[in-house]
C-alpha positions as CSV (number, residue, x, y, z in Angstrom):
1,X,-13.6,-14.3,88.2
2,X,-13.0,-17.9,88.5
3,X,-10.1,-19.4,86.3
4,X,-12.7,-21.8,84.5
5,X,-14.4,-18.4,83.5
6,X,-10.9,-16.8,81.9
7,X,-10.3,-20.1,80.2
8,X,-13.3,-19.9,78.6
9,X,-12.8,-16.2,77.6
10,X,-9.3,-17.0,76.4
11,X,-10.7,-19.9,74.2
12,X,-13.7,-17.5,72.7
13,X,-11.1,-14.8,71.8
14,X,-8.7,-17.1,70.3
15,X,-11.4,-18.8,68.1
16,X,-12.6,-15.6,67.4
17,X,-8.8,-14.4,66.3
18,X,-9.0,-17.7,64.0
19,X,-12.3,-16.5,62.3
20,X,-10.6,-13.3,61.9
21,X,-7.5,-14.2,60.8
22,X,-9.1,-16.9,58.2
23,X,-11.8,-13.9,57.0
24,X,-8.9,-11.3,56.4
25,X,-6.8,-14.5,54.2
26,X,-10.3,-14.9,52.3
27,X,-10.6,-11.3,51.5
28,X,-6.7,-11.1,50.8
29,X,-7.1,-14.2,48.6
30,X,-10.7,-12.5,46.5
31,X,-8.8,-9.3,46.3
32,X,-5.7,-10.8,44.7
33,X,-8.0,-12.9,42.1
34,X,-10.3,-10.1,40.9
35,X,-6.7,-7.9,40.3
36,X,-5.0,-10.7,38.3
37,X,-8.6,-11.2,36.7
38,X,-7.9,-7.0,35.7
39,X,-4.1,-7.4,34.5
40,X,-5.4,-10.7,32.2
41,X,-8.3,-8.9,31.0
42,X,-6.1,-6.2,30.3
43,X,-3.6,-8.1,28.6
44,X,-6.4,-9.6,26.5
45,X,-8.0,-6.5,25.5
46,X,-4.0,-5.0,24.0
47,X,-3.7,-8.3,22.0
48,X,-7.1,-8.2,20.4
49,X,-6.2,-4.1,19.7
50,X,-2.8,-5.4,18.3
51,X,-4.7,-8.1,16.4
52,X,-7.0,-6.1,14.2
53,X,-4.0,-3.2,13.5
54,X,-1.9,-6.0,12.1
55,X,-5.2,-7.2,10.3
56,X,-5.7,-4.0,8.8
57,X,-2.0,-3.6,7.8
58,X,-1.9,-6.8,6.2
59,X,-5.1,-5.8,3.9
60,X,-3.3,-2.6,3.1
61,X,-0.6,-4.8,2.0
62,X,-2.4,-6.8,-0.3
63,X,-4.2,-4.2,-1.8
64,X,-0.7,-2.4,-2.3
65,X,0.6,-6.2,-4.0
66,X,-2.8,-6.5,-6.1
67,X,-2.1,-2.5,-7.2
68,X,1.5,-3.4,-8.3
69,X,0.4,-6.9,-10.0
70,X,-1.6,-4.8,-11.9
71,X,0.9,-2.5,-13.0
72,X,3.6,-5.0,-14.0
73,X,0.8,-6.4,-16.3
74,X,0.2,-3.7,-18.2
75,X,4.3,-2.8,-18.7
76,X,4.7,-6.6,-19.8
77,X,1.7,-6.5,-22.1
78,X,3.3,-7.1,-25.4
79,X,0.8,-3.7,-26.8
80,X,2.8,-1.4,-24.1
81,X,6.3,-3.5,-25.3
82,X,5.8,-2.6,-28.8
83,X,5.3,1.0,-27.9
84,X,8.1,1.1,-25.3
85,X,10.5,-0.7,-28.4
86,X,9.2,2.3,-30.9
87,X,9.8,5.0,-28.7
88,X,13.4,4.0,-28.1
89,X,13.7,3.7,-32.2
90,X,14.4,0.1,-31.8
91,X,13.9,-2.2,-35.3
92,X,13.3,-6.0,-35.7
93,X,16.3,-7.3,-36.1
94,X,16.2,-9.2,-40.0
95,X,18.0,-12.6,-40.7
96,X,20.2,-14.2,-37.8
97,X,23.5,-15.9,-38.4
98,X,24.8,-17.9,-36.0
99,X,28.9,-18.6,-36.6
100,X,29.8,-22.1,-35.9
101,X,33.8,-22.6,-35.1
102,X,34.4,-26.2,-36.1
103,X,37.7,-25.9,-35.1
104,X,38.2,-27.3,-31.2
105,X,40.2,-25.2,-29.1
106,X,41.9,-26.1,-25.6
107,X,43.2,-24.0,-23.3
108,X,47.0,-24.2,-22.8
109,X,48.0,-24.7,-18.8
């Protein structure tokens, strides 16, 4: 074989080792996109999940708030007040005196 002939053969194999190299790098580089695509898809799907637990929490909460509004209604309706003041034997207090001091008092040091 002439040297012009292994010249040519060298430059064939090392543009061929380019191509090769370059098409492993573009595989490499699709790979690596398609598994961060998987890890933020993942990631996407656990916050929605999270999302509609909280969602549901919070509308157990308010029903639970809307259930106790409720019930502190009815024990500050005055109708449940007068009963809660008869069954303690409690009476309506009569005619209120109020003492008035007119002497002025100051306090010794």
């Amino acid at each position: 074989m002439t040297s012009y002939i292994k010249s040519k053969k060298r430059q064939r194999f090392n543009r061929n080792r380019g191509l090769a190299i370059l098409n492993i790098l573009i595989i490499l580089a699709v790979l690596s996109f398609g598994f961060l695509y998987l890890i933020q898809t993942n990631s996407l799907v656990s916050c929605s999940y999270e999302i509609r637990e909280q969602k549901e929490y919070l509308k157990k909460l308010q029903t639970e708030n809307q259930n106790i509004e409720m019930e502190i209604a009815q024990w500050q309706s005055p109708v449940n007040l007068e009963e809660i003041v008869q069954s303690l034997g409690m009476i309506e207090s009569g005619q209120v005196v109020y003492l008035n001091t007119e002497k002025e008092m100051a306090m010794k040091e």
